[in-house]
C-alpha positions as CSV (number, residue, x, y, z in Angstrom):
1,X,0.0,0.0,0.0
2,X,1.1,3.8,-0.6
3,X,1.9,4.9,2.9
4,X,2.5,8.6,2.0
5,X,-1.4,8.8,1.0
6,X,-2.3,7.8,4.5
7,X,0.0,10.1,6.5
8,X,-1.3,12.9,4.0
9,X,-4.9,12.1,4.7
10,X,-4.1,12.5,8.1
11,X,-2.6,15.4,7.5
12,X,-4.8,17.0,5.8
13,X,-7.8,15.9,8.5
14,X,-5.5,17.8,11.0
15,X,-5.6,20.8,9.0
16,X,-9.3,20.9,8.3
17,X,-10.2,19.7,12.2
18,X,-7.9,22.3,13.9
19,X,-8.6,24.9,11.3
20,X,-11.9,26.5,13.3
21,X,-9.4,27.1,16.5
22,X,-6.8,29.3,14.8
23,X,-8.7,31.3,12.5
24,X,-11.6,33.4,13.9
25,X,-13.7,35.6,10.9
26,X,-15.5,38.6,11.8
27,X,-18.7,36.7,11.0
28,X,-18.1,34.5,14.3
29,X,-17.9,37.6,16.5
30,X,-20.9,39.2,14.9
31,X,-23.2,35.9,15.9
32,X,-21.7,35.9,19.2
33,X,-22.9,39.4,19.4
34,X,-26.0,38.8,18.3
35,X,-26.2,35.5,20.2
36,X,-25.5,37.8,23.7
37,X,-28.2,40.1,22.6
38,X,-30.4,37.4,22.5
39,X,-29.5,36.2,26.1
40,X,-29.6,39.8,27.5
41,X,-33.2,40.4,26.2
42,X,-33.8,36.9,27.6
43,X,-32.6,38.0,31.1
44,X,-34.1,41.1,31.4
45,X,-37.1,39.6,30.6
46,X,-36.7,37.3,33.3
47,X,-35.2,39.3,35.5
48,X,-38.9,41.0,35.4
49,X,-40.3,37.7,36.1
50,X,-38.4,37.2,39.5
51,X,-39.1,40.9,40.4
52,X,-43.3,40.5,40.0
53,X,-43.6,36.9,40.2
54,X,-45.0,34.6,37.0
55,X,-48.4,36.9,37.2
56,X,-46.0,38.0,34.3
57,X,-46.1,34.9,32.4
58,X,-49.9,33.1,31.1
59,X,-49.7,30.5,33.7
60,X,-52.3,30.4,36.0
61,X,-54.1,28.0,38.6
62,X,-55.3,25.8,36.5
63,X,-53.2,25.7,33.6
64,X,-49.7,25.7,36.1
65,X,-46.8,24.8,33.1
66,X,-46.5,26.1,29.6
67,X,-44.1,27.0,27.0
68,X,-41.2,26.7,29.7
69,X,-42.2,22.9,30.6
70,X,-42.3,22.4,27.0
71,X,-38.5,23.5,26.6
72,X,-37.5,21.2,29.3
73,X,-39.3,18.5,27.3
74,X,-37.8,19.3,24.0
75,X,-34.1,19.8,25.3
76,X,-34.2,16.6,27.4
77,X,-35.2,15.3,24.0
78,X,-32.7,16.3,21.6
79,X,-29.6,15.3,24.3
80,X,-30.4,11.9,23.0
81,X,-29.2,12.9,19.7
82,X,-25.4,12.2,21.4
83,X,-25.1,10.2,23.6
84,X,-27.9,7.6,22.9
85,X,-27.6,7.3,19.2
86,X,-23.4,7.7,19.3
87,X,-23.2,5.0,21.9
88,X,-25.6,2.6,19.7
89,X,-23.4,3.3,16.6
90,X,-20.4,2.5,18.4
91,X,-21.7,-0.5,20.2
92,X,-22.7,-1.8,16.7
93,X,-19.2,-0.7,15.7
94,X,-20.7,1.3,12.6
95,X,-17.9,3.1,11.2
96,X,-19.3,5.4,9.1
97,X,-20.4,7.0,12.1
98,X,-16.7,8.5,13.1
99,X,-17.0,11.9,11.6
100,X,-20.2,12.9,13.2
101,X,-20.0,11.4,16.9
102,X,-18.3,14.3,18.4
103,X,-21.0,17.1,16.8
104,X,-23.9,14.3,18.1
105,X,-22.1,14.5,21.9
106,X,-22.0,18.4,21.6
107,X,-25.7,18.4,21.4
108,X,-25.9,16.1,23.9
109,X,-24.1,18.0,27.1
110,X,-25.3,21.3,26.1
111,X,-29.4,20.5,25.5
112,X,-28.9,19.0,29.3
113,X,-27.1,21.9,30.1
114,X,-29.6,24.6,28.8
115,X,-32.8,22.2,29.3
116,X,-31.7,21.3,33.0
117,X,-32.4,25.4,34.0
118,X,-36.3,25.2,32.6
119,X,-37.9,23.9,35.4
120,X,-36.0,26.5,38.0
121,X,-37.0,29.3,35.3
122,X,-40.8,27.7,35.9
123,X,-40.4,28.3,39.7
124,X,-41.6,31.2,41.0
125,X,-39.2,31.0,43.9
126,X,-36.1,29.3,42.2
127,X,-34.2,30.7,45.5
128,X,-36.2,27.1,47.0
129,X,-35.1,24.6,44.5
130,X,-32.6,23.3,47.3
131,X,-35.8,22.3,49.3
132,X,-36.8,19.5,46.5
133,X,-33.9,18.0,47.5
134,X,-33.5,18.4,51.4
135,X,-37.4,18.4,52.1
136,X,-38.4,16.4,48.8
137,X,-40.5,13.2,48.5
138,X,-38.6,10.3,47.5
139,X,-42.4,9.0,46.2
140,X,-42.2,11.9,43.5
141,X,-41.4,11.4,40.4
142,X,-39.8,15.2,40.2
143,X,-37.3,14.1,42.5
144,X,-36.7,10.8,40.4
145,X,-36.0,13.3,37.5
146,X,-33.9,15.6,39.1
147,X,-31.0,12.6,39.9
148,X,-32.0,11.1,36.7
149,X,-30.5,14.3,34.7
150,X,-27.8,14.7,37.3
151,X,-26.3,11.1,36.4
152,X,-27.4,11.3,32.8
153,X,-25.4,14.8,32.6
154,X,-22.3,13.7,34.5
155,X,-22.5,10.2,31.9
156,X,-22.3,12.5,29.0
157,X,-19.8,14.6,30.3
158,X,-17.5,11.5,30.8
159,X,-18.2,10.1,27.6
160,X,-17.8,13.2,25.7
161,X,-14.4,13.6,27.3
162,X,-12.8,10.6,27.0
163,X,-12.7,10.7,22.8
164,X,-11.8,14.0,23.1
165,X,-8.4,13.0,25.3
166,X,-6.4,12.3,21.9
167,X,-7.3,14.8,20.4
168,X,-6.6,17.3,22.7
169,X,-3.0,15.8,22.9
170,X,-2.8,16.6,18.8
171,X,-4.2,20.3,19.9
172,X,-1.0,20.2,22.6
173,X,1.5,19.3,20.2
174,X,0.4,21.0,16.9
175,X,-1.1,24.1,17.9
176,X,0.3,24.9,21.5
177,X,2.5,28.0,20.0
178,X,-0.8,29.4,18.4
179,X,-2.6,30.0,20.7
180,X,-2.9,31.8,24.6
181,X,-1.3,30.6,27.8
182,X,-4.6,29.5,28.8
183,X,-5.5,27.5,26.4
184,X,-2.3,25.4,26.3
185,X,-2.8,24.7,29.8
186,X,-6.6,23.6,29.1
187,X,-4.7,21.2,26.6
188,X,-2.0,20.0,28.3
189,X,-4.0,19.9,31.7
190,X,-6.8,17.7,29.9
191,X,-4.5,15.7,27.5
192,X,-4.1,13.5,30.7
193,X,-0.2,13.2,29.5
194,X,-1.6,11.3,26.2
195,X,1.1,10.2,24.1
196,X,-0.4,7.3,22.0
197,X,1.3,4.4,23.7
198,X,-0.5,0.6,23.0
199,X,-1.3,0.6,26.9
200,X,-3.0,3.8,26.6
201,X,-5.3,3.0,23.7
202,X,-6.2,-0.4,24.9
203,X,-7.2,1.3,28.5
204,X,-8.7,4.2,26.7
205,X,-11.3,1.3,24.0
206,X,-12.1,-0.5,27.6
207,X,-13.3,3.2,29.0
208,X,-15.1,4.3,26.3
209,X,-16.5,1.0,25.4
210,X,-17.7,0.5,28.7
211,X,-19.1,4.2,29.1
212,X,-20.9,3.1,25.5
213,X,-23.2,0.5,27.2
214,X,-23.9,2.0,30.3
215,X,-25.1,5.5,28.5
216,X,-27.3,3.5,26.8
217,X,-29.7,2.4,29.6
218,X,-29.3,6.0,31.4
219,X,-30.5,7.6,28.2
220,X,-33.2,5.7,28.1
221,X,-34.2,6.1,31.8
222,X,-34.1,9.8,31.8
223,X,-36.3,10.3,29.6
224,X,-38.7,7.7,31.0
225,X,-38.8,9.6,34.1
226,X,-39.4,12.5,32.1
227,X,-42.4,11.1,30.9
228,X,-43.5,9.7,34.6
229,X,-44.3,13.2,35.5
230,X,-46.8,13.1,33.6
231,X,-48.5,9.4,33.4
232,X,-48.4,9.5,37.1
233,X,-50.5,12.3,37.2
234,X,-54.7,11.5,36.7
235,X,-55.3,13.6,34.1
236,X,-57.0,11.9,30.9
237,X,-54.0,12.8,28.4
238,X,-51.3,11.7,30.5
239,X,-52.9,8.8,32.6
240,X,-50.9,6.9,30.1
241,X,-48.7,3.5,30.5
242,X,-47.4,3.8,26.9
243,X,-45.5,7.2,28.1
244,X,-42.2,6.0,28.7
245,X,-41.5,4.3,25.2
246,X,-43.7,7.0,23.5
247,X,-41.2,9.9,25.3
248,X,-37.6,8.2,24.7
249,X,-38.8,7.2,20.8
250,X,-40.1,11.2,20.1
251,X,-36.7,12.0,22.0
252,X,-34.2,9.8,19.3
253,X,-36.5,11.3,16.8
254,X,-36.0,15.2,17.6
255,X,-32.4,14.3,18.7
256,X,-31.8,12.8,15.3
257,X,-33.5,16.0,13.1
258,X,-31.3,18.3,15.5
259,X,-28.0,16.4,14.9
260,X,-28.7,16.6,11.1
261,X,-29.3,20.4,11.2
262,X,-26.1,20.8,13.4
263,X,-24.3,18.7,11.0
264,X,-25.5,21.0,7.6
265,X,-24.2,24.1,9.6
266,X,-21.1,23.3,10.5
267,X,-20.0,21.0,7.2
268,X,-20.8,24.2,5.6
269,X,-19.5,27.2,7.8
270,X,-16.1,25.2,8.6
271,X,-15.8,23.6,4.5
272,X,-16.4,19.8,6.0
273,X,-17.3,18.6,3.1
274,X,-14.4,16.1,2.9
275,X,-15.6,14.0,6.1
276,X,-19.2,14.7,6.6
277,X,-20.4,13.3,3.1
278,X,-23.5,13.4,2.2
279,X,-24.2,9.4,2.8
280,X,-24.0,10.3,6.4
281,X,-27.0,12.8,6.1
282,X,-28.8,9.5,4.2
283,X,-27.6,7.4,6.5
284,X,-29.3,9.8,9.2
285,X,-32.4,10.5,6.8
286,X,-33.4,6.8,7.0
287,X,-33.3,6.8,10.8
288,X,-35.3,9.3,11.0
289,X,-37.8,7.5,8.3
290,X,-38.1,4.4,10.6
291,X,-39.0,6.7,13.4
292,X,-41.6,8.3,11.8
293,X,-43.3,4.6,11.7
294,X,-42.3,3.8,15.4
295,X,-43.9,7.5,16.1
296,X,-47.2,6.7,14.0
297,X,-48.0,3.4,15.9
298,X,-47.8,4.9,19.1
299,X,-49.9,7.7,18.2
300,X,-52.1,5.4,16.5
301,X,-52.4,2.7,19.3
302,X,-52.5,5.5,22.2
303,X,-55.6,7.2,20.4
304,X,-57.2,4.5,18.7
305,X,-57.7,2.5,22.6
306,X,-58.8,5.7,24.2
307,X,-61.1,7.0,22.1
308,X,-63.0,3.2,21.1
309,X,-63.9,3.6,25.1
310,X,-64.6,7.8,25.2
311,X,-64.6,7.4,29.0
312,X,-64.5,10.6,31.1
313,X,-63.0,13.7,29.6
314,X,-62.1,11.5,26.5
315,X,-64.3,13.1,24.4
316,X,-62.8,16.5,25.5
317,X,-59.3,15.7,24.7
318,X,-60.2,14.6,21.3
319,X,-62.4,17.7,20.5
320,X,-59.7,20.0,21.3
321,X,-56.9,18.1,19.6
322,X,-58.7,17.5,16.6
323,X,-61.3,20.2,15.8
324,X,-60.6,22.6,18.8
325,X,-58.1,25.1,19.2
326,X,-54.7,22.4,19.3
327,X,-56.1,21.2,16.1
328,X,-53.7,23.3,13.6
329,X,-51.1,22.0,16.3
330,X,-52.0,18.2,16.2
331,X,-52.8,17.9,12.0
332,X,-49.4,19.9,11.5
333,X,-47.2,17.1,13.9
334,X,-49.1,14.1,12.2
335,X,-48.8,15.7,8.7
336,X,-45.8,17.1,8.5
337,X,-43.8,15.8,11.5
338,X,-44.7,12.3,10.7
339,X,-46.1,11.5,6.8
340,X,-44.0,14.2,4.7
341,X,-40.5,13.1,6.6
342,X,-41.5,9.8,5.7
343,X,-42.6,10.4,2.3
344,X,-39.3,12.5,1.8
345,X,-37.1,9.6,2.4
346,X,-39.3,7.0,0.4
347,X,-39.7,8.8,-2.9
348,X,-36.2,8.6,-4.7
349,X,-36.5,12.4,-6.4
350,X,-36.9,13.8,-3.0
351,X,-34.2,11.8,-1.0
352,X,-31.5,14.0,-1.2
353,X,-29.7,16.1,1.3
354,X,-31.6,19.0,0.6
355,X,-34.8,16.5,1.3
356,X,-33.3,15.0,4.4
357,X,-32.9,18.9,5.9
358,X,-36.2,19.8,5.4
359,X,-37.4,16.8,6.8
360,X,-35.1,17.5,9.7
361,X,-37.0,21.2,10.4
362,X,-40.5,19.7,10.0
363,X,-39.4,17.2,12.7
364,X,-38.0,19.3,15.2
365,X,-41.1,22.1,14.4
366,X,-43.4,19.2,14.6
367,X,-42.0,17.6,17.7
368,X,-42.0,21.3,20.1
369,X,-45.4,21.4,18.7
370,X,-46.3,18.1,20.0
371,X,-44.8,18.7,23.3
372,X,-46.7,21.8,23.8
373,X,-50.0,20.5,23.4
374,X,-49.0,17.5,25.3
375,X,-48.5,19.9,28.3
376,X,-51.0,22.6,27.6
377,X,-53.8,20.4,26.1
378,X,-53.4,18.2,29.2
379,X,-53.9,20.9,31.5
380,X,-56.8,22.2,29.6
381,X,-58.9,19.3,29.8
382,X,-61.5,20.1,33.2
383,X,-61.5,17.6,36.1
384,X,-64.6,19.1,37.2
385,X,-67.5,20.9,35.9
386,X,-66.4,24.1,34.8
387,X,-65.4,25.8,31.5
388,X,-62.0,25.0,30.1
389,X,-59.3,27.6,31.0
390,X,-57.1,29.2,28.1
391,X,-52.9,29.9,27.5
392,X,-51.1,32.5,25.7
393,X,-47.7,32.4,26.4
394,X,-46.6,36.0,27.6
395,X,-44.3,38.2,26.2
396,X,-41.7,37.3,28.8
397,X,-42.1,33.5,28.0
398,X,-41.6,34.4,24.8
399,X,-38.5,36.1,25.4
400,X,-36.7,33.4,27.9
401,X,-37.4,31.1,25.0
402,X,-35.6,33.1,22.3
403,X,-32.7,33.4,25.1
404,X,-32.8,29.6,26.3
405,X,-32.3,28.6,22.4
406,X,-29.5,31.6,21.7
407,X,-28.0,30.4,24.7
408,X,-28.0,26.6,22.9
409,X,-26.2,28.2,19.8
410,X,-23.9,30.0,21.5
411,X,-22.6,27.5,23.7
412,X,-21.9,25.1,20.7
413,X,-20.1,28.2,18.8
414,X,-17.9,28.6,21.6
415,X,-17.3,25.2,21.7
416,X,-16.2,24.9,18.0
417,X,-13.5,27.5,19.0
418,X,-12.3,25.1,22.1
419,X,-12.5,21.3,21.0
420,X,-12.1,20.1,17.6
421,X,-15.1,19.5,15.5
422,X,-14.3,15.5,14.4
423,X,-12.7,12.8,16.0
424,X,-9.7,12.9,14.3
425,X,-8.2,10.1,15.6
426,X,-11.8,8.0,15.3
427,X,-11.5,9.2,11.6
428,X,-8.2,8.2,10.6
429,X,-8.4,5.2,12.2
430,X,-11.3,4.1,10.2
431,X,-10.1,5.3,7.2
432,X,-6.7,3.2,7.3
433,X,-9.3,0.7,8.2
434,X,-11.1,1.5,4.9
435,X,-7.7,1.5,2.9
436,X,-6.6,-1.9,4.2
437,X,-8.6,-4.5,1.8
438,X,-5.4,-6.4,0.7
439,X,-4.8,-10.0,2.5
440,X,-1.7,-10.2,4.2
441,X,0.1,-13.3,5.2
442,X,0.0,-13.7,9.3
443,X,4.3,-13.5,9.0
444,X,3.8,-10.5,7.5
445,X,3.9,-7.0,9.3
446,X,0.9,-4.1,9.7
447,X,1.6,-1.6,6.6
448,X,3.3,1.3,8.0
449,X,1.4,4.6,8.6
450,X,4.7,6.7,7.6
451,X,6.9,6.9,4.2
452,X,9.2,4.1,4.1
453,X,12.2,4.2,0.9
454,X,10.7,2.8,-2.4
455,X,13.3,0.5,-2.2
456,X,12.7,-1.2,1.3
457,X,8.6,-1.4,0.1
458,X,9.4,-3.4,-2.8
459,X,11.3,-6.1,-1.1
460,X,9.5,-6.2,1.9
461,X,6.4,-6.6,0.3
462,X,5.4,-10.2,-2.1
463,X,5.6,-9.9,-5.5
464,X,2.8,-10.9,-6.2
465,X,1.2,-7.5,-5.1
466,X,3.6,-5.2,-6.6
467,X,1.2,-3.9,-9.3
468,X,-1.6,-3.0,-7.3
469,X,1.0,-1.4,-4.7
470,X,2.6,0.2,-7.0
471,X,3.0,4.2,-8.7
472,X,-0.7,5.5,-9.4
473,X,-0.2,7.5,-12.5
474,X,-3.6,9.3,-12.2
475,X,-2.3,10.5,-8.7
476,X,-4.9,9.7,-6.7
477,X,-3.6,11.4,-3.4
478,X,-6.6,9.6,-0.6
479,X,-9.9,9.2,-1.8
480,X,-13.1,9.0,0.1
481,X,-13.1,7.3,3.5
């Protein structure tokens, strides 16, 4: 094999990964700005909030969470877009999923990290959160969720970190006179002395493998608890067993449209075009295709049982999701959160990457809307005889909102500027992988990753395969991975 086209893939994936924390373009400090802007209004508006209590906000007595519950919903959600789905590709050892994992674990950490403040921003007092855990009931399922998102957010953490350790040992040896004081501490400190030893990669595959199965059922539990706060409530559109699958299947399904927008962005701000192929949004697009199936027959068998019996306020939570005012809500989820993504992928004309974005937007539109009128509509239905009660988010809910998702944004484009944006060692790895088809006799040596004298290849190697190892004259220089 042609070592030198190899070493100069990996070279030139070094380039393209540490590009993003050298060079800086004015563009990146006007989003910031904007991005803080965002988060100011955000704050002030809240800041209002704490000063007159959420009289501010369209929550009342009877209709106690809104839009801010739904964000907590929807954040929780799209964390599984990392951690869940990255550990499953690795467990099943899918290569192709090396130049994507790192973005997917991004979204992970920070949707916990932004999604995690919702319910404090809900409280009217958050100066008592402390009290759910020193005075809380170990019977509630609020206190289940807040240790659930504490382990499932220290989980991610670790497993985020721990691919990230080579890497940030290439960032401490290539970049380290680049960049400020600071930063090559953060490397050097967080490099954990990494110098690519066989002890150190065989302790660092037994970490990360293990960290790969147990994410798996924590994922999965965290958003089952999610879901437990409301099934174990008795109201008709929550007094609901299916709950827990329904919640952690709409959660892979928003995480999975929110990786593939995050994925669009950056192969096209940072010129990723080289790694992120276009098979990977494919790839992607038919998950997301066999969700929307998974999605359908739990809507399907959760509707079709309840309303054959239209016992108790049944016939109220129908009305209102399908001819009342959540009806423009509901028919635009099932429509185009769950038939046109689905349609997208099956009709060859349409299944391009172009196709797989918009299908990604309709599902994450689709999937906030069906959160919202899982916690409003809820909430609307009467448990006794007395008109329904209405919500209109406020113009401070509004505003926390717009800050809670500039503050997602800008915490990933600060984070593009700190860690790099692929596993470059993941994706070298599975490229020499890729590259090495030829059978080798078991006497025989591992190719070389570095250039070696013509010479020494052509008597070290059989002659038999001297003319597919030998000089290319179209000069192919790597090729696809």
């Amino acid at each position: 094999m042609d070592t030198l086209r190899i070493s100069d893939y990996r070279k030139r994936l070094e380039e393209r990964a540490l590009h993003p924390l050298l060079h800086t373009s004015k563009g990146y400090y006007l989003l910031v700005g904007f991005l803080l802007l965002v988060i100011g209004w955000g704050a002030f508006a809240y800041s209002n909030q704490l000063r007159q209590g959420l009289i501010v906000t369209g929550m009342r007595d009877r209709i106690s969470w809104g839009l801010y519950i739904t964000m907590f919903v929807f954040f929780i959600g799209i964390s599984h877009a990392g951690t869940l789905i990255s550990a499953i590709l690795r467990v099943t050892k899918a290569g192709w999923r090396t130049p994507i994992t790192r973005m997917a674990e991004f979204i992970t950490v920070v949707a916990l990290m932004v999604g995690g403040l919702m319910p404090m921003i809900d409280l009217g007092r958050p100066d008592r959160i402390q009290n759910l855990v020193l005075f809380g009931r170990w019977q509630s399922p609020l206190l289940w969720d807040v240790f659930a998102i504490t382990t499932y957010l220290t989980g991610s953490i670790i497993y985020l970190y721990l691919p990230l350790i080579p890497d940030f040992a290439l960032c401490r040896d290539r970049i380290a006179g680049k960049v400020s004081p600071l930063k090559r501490m953060f490397y050097r400190v967080l490099s954990l002395g990494w110098r690519d030893t066989p002890a150190q990669k065989k302790y660092l595959a037994i970490a990360m493998g293990m960290m790969a199965i147990l994410i798996i059922p924590v994922a999965v539990s965290v958003h089952t608890v999610v879901s437990w706060i409301f099934a174990m409530t008795l109201r008709e559109p929550w007094n609901n067993p299916m709950f827990g699958a329904y919640f952690v299947a709409g959660a892979i399904f928003s995480g999975m449209a929110t990786l593939i927008l995050l994925m669009a962005i950056l192969r096209k701000v940072y010129h990723l075009h080289d790694y992120i192929k276009d098979q990977h949004f494919l790839n992607l697009g038919y998950m997301l295709a066999g969700f929307t199936l998974i999605m359908g027959y739990f809507n399907a068998s959760e509707y079709i049982t309840s309303g054959y019996k239209m016992a108790g306020e049944a016939p109220f939570h129908f009305n209102q999701m399908f001819n009342g005012p959540l009806a423009p809500m509901y028919w635009f989820y099932a429509i185009g959160g769950l038939v046109v993504p689905g349609l997208i992928m099956l009709i060859p004309i349409t299944r391009t990457v172009t196709g797989v974005l918009v299908a990604a937007v309709l599902v994450n539109i689709a999937m906030f809307l069906e959160r919202y009128f899982i916690v409003v509509g809820g909430l609307r239905v009467p448990l006794m005889a007395y008109p329904p009660s209405s919500y209109a988010p406020s113009w401070v809910e509004w505003s926390v909102m717009a800050g809670a998702f500039a503050g997602f944004s800008l915490i990933i484009t600060v984070f593009v500027k700190v860690f790099p944006l692929l596993a470059v060692w993941e994706v070298a790895e599975h490229y020499e992988e890729e590259r090495i088809k030829v059978p080798r006799k078991e006497t025989e040596p591992e190719p070389a990753l570095e250039p070696v004298p013509a010479a020494r290849r052509e008597v070290s190697r059989p002659r038999a395969l001297r003319p597919e190892f030998g000089h290319n004259p179209g000069g192919d220089h790597g090729g696809a991975a």
